[in-house]
C-alpha positions in Angstrom: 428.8 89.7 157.2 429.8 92.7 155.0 429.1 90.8 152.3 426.0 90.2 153.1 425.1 93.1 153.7 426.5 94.2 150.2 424.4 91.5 148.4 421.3 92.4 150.4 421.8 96.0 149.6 422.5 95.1 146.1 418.9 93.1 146.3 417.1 95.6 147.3 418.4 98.1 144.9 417.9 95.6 142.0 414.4 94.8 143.3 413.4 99.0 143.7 415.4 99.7 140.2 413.0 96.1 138.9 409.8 98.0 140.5 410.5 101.3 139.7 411.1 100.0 135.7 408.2 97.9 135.9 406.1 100.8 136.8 407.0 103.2 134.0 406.9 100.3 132.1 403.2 100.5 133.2 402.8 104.3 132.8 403.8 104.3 129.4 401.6 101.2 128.3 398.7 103.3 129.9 400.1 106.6 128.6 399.7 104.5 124.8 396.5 103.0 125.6 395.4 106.3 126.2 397.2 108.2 122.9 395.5 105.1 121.3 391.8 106.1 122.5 392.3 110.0 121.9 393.4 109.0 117.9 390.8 106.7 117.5 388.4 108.8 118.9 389.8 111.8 116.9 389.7 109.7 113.5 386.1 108.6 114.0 385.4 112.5 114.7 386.9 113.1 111.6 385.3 110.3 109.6 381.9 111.3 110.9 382.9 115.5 109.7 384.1 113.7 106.4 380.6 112.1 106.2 378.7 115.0 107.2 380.4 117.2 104.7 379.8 114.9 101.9 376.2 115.0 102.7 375.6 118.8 102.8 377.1 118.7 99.6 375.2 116.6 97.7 372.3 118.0 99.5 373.3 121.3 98.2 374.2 120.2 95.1 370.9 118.4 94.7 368.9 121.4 95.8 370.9 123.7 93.3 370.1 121.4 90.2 366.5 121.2 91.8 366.5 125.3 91.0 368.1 124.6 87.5 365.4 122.4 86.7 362.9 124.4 87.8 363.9 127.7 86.2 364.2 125.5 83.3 361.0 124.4 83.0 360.1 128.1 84.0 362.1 129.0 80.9 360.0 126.7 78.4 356.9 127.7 79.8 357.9 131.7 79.6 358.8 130.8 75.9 355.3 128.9 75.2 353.7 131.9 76.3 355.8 134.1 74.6 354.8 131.9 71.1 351.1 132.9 72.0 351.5 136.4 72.5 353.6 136.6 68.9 350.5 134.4 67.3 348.0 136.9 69.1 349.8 140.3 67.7 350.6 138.5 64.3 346.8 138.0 64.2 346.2 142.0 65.1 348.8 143.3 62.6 347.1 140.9 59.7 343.4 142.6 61.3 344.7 146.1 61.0 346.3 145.6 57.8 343.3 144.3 56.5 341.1 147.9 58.3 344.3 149.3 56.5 343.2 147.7 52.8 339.7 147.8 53.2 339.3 152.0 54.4 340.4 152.8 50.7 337.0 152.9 48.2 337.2 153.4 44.9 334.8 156.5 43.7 334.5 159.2 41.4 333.8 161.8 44.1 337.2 163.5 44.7 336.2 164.6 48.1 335.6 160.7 49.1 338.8 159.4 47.3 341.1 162.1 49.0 339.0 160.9 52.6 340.0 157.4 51.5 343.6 157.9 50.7 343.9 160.2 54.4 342.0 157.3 56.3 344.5 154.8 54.6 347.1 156.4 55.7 346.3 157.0 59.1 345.0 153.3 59.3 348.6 152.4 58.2 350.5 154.9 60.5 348.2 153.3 63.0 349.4 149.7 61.9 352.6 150.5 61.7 352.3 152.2 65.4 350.5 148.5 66.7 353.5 146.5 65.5 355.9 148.3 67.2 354.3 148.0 70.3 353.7 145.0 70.0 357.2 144.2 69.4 358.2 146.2 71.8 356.0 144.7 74.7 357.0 141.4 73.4 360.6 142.5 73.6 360.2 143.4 77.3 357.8 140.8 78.6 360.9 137.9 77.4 363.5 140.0 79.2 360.9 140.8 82.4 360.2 136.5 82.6 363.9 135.6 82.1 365.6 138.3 84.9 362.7 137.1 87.1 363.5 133.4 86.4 367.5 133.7 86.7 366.5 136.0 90.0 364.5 133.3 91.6 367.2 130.6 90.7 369.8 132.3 92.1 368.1 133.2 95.1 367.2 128.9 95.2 370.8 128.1 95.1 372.5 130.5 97.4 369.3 129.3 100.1 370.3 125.5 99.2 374.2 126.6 99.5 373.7 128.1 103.4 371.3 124.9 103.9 368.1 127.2 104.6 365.9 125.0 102.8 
């Protein structure tokens, strides 16, 4: 009977030892299973960030080459009316060079020549005063439209860049 006993106790420690290895056996498929889920789960997370990203920037990059075009077509129309303002103060400098030409009389009176000659002076000083002005406002009025132009495309992109618009 003691061997019996033996094998029976053998049995049932081979049948615990087959349950208890069965069971982690278990615990680790599950334990996979689950590592499985979380990385699957993580990778779509990350593929759906990836996708996201991608977006916002060509969203942002669109928006920013929106502002480029703009300011560019800003630019061109800056410059056409830039070519109007030189044809309108070409056209004033050829009047007053013209007042300039036309103040001076030819006469026999002394008193009326020397008149003439300090009129077509002044008439040229005067000129002369016109077409720097002129010059200067043009001067001014390019750099005024291009700082506000670059301002307002800066200020596009860095608002496309946080997303704000």
């Amino acid at each position: 009977m003691k061997g019996w006993a033996i094998l029976a106790v053998a049995v049932l420690l081979g049948s615990h030892w087959a349950a208890y290895q069965h069971g982690r056996s278990v615990e680790r498929a599950n334990a996979g299973q689950a590592s499985a889920q979380r990385d699957s789960g993580d990778r779509l997370a990350e593929v759906i960030g990836e996708r996201s990203a991608r977006q916002e920037e060509h969203r942002s990059a669109d928006a920013q080459q929106e502002a480029r075009v703009k300011a560019h077509e800003e630019r061109t129309i800056a410059d056409a009316g830039a070519a109007d303002a030189n044809a309108a103060g070409q056209r004033l400098r050829d009047e007053a060079s013209k007042l300039a030409a036309t103040v001076s009389c030819p006469s026999t009176d002394t008193a009326a020549v020397s008149r003439g000659q300090a009129a077509t002076r002044a008439a040229m000083v005067l000129s002369d005063l016109l077409d720097r002005s002129v010059a200067t406002n043009r001067e001014l009025a390019q750099a005024y439209d291009r700082a506000r132009i670059a301002g307002k495309q800066c200020e596009q992109e860095y608002e496309a860049l946080l997303g704000r618009k």
